[in-house]
C-alpha positions, 0 to 999 in steps of 0.5 A: 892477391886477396889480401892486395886487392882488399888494401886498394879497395879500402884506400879506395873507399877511404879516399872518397870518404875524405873526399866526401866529409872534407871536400863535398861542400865546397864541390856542391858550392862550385856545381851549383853557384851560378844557379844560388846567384840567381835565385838569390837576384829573384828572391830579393830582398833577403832577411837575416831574420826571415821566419821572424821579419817578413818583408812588406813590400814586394820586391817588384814593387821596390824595384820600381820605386827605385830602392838604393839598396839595388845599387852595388856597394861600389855604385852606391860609394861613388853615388855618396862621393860625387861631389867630394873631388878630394875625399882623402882630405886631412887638415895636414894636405887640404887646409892652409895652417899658415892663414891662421898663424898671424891672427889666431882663429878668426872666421870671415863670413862672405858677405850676402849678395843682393836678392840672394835667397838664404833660408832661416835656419841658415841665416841663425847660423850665420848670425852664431858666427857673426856674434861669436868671438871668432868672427873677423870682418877683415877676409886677409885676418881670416883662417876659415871661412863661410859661404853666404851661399845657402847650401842647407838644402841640397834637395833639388825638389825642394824650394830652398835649393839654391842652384848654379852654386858651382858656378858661383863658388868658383867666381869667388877669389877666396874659394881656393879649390874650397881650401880653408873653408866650412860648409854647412849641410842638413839635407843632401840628395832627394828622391829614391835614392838621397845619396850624400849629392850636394850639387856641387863640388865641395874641393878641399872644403871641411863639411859640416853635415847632417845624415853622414854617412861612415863611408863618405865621411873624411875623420879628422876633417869633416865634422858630423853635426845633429839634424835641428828643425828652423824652429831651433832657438837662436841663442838659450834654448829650452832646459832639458826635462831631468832636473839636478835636483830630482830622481827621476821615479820608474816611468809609465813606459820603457821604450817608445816611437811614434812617426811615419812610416815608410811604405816603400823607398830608402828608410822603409824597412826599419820603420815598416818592422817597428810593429813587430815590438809593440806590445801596448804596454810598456813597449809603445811603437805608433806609426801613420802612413798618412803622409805625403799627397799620394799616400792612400795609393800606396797604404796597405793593409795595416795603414788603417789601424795603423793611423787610429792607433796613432791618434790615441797618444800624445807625442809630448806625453810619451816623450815624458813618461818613457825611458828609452826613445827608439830614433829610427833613421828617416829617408836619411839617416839622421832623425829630428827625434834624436834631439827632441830625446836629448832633451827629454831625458828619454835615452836615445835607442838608434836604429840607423846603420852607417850613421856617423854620430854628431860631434862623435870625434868628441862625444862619447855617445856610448853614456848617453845613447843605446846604439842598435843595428836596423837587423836585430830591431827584435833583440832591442826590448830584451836588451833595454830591459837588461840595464841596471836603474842607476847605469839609466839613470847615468844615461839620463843625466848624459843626455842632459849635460849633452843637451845644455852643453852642444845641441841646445841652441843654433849657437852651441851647435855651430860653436861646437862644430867650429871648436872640433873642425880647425886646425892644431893651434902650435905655439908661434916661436913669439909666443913661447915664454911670454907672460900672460899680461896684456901684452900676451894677448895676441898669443891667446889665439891657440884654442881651437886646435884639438885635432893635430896638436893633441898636447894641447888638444881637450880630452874626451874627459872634458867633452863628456863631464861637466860644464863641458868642453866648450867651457873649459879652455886648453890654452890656460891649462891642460891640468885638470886640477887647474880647474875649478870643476874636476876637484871632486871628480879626482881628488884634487883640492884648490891651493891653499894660498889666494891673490888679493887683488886689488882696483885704485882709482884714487885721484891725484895718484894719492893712497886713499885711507881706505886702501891702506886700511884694506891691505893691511887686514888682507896681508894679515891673514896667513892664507894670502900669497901676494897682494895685486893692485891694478892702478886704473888712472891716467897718472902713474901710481906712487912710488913704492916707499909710499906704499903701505909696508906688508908682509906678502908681496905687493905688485902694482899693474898699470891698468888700461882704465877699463872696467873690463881690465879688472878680468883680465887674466893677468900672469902675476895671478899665480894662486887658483883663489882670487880675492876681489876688493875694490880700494874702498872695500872694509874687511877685517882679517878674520872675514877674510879668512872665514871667506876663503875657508867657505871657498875652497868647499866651494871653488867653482862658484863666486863666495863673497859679502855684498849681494844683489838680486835679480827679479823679472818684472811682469809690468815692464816685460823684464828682467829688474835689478834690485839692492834691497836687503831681501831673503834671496840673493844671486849676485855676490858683488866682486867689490869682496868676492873670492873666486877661481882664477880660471874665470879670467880666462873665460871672461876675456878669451871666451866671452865676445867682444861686444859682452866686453865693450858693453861692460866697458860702456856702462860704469855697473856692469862688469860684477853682474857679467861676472855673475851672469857668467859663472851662473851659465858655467856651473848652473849654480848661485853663489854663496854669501858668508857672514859680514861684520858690517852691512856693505852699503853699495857706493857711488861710481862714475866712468873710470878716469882720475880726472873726472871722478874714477869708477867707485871714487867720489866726484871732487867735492863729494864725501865719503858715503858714511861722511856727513854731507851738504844737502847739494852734495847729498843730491848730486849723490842721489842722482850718481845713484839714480843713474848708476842703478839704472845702468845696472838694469840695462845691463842686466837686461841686456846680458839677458837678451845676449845669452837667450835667458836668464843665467843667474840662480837664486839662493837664500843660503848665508853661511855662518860660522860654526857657534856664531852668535851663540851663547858660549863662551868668545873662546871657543869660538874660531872667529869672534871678531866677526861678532864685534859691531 
């Protein structure tokens, strides 16, 4: 009986300690929640990191100002979705694919009503559209469009809020339930709380915004654009601080701030805690509270010394001489600094929870930005500290090309955000199989469809590498050995074979001698595949026996007696090299193939003979043109130039119309646009190799047989290098005058076009191996250059 009861005491005993070690704290939790609950209300708020970040603000007093952060999750997403009727859109349920089936991508900007106010940064980025080569004045070619409505501000205090915008989107026929159009956004909500509140319904149209927030943002369909001030360039903008060729030297301080700070409300926590990591020697965090009207009413016992401190350093010399830049979110979560770090080459440090990237759906922020959470601020020095100098400086040289390529200007900003925000661009049964003639051209339409269509879609790749993804063009390829960037970068190499092509304009629909001559010596040489001639003349060409027997294939295009035509990415130019040759061009085989070795070192950039140079003359405030034999060069004219086929392309599909029409409009114009081009592509100048003969620059007229052709003397005038009389002499002088004077228009005009001046100058010439030297003609590769 002993024994019995010894057993049911231990069993006793045993199952309260089991009951104790395994049950005992969920028991304590369930006595004791309701009473934690409201000790948890009266001692808000409560900090993860509490012994080391105390609060600076009573929660009373946070109370009172009416802090966001009191709302429920629930309330708050309900708050940020108030106007977006339709938050569960994708491009497949809530745009209209079929509008832009037809005529491609076009955008119709609504036209501005009478005395409609409309804010300085919002008319830029109605202009980037307007000059743009989406744009279409025709609403029924539209596939997107765009309010004249200001809907930049949505903050109802503010004196660039526009009201009743409700009422006037829905007396728009186009609107649609907001269907197939784009919004624009940089501030939305105001005070306390600055809430994603547009004042509005949005219905089924695409936001552009600054600030998202994670939660309200639709992926696949809104677009997260970068917070930019009014003062942001048009067009250009200012190069960014890290130059190409400089190494940047260990900087002065590591991680830097300085900005206002926030004594109570939204965006005051982060702001209020920067002190903490502030060490006065390479850690620098200044921030003021001299801010606002009623600022002395709310200072607290740090806003003093706070506001001295603040004074003893230079913004702009900080900028310069730190490597790391902390970007705290502001009352939104978007911040001016973010830029201002891009371009300064100082890594971005993001302290901004639930702030949903600009253009993160094609930018990998992770090789250009440290992104840090607004709770472990104190653990942001010590892991800065831990990356290696050549990951920084990899994320310098990130900034950099970010910068140039997306947030420089309004245009690339709004470029980039139309780029990644239309819908799939699928071949049209009636595209499919077409070659890429003039007739292809209304099938070139399928550019801006990286979303749905991924077959034909950029990859991260080509938005994170240089020249960037607005550069490089998905239609003509999605190969990147096809372009003339990424050889280096994977190992590809440019073919071995070019396409001589060819521009006549002789009169009478005759062969010049010098044409003959010319695809004689290009079909010589062993790397040429096939010879091109685009016929610029109202008359047909001659027939094929009076063409000139060769040993490659010979095609004859007729021409549309447009100087911009001598661009166009035709198919018959199946080769990645293009040579480039005007009919009276004089080249010997050996300079050919000497040229086009040059080129494939150097296959993104323009390699040929001729050469000009720009200059800026400060007497007439502009740019000059000049064609004087001078120690610089930046201009390779394409009259004998060899270049990657892919700038056709760009040319003609990504240049607008108006660049296309102004070359058509001036008889110089088209070779400097092509320059100017590939300069703002690569940043690079192009390269002058050797000539036998010194090219002297001729005489061209409009392009048309009957009145004289582009590059082809009047009748009655002689050749150049032909004895002349004295009248033809004078006449030449004045085709001369005049044509050199276009060029400057031209060249100041692109100037004017592009924001600055693209084209870089060199004075590099390259020059056989043993060229000249005092040895033996047999061991030299190319002797024949020497000849005179």
């Amino acid at each position: 009986m002993q024994t019995r009861k010894k057993y049911i005491f231990l069993t006793f005993l045993a199952s309260w300690l089991l009951l104790f070690f395994f049950g005992g704290d969920q028991l304590r939790r369930f006595a004791f929640f309701s009473g934690r609950k409201a000790e948890a209300r009266r001692s808000w708020p409560r900090w993860t990191d509490r012994s080391l970040l105390k609060s600076f603000a009573d929660p009373e007093e946070l109370q009172r100002d009416g802090d966001p952060s009191l709302l429920s999750p629930r309330e708050r997403r309900a708050a940020s979705l108030s106007g977006y009727r339709s938050s569960r859109c994708r491009m497949e349920t809530c745009f209209n694919i079929s509008r832009c089936e037809r005529h491609g991508f076009k955008v119709f900007t609504y036209p501005q009503e009478r005395g409609q106010p409309i804010s300085e940064t919002y008319s830029k980025i109605l202009s980037s559209i307007e000059r743009s080569r989406y744009h279409t004045l025709k609403p029924e070619e539209a596939c997107l469009f765009v309010l004249s409505i200001d809907t930049l501000d949505r903050d109802h205090l503010s004196g660039q809020y526009v009201r009743n915008v409700d009422e006037k989107i829905r007396g728009f026929p186009l609107w649609n339930g907001g269907r197939n159009h784009l919004i624009f956004n940089l501030y939305s909500g105001t005070w306390p709380s600055y809430t994603g509140d547009l004042g509005f319904d949005i219905g089924q149209a695409i936001l552009a915004k600054a600030s998202f927030d994670t939660q309200s943002f639709r992926p696949g369909f809104d677009v997260s654009i970068p917070l930019f001030p009014k003062e942001h360039p048009q067009r250009g903008g200012d190069r960014g601080w890290l130059h190409r060729d400089s190494v940047p030297p260990k900087k002065k301080y590591l991680l830097v701030f300085k900005g206002k700070r926030y004594l109570t409300g939204i965006g005051s926590g982060t702001r209020n805690a920067l002190h903490h990591i502030h060490n006065g020697k390479d850690i620098v965090s200044l921030t003021t509270c001299k801010h606002g009207k009623d600022w002395e009413k709310h200072k607290d016992t740090r806003c003093d010394k706070d506001n001295v401190d603040y004074e003893r350093f230079d913004y702009q010399e900080l900028l310069h001489n730190s490597t790391f830049c902390i970007v705290p979110r502001g009352r939104r979560l978007g911040s001016f600094r973010f830029l201002e770090a891009l371009q300064a080459a100082c890594i971005p440090v993001l302290l901004s929870d639930g702030w949903e990237l600009p253009f993160a759906e094609a930018i990998d922020w992770g090789k250009a930005a440290v992104v840090g959470s607004e709770r472990l601020l104190l653990q942001i020095p010590s892991a800065v500290r831990c990356i290696h100098p050549e990951r920084v400086l990899a994320f310098q040289q990130q900034t950099q090309l970010l910068w140039d390529a997306y947030f420089s200007s309004v245009d690339k900003i709004v470029h980039t955000t139309l780029e990644v925000s239309p819908p799939p661009r699928t071949p049209l049964p009636s595209c499919r199989g077409r070659s890429r003639g003039l007739g292809a051209s209304l099938c070139l339409w399928q550019i801006i469809k990286d979303r749905l269509s991924p077959h034909r879609s950029r990859s991260r790749f080509l938005w994170n590498a240089l020249p960037g993804g607005l550069l490089v063009l998905p239609d003509f390829s999605t190969h990147l050995g096809d372009f003339p960037f990424y050889y280096l970068h994977h190992g590809y190499s440019p073919s071995k074979k070019f396409t001589a092509f060819i521009r006549a304009v002789s009169q009478a629909g005759s062969l010049s001698q010098p044409i003959l001559r010319l695809i004689q010596a290009v079909s010589g040489s062993q790397h040429c595949a096939q010879i091109v001639v685009l016929w610029s003349c109202e008359k047909p060409p001659p027939p094929s026996w009076k063409w000139p027997q060769s040993s490659v294939p010979l095609t004859i295009i007729q021409g549309r007696r447009k100087l911009s035509d001598r661009f166009f990415p035709f198919g018959a130019i199946q080769t990645d090299a293009v040579l480039s040759l005007d009919e009276d061009t004089n080249l010997s085989t050996s300079e050919v193939d000497f040229a086009f070795s040059v080129w494939r070192s150097f296959p993104e950039r323009i390699v040929g003979f001729p050469t000009q140079s720009h200059f800026w003359d400060p007497e007439q405030g502009r740019w000059g043109y000049t064609s004087k034999w001078t120690n610089e060069l930046s201009i390779v004219l394409t009259a004998a130039a060899f270049y990657h086929r892919y700038y056709h392309s760009l040319f003609t599909e990504y240049l607008p119309a108006g660049l296309r029409e102004l070359v058509d409009g001036l008889a110089a114009c088209e070779d400097i646009l092509m320059n100017v081009l590939v300069a703002a592509v690569t940043k690079l100048p192009p390269i002058k190799v050797t000539q036998r003969k010194q090219h002297k620059e001729g005489v061209a007229q409009q392009a048309g047989c009957s009145d004289g052709a582009a590059g082809t003397p009047q009748p009655g005038q002689r050749s150049p290098s032909a004895p002349q009389p004295a009248a033809a002499a004078r006449a030449e002088g004045t085709a001369g005058s005049r044509r050199f004077s276009q060029r400057q228009d031209c060249l100041s005009q692109l100037a004017d076009w592009f924001g600055y001046m693209p084209l870089v100058s060199s004075q590099l010439r390259l020059d056989p191996v043993l060229f000249k030297d005092q040895v033996s003609v047999l061991r030299k590769k190319y002797p024949s250059l020497e000849k005179p």
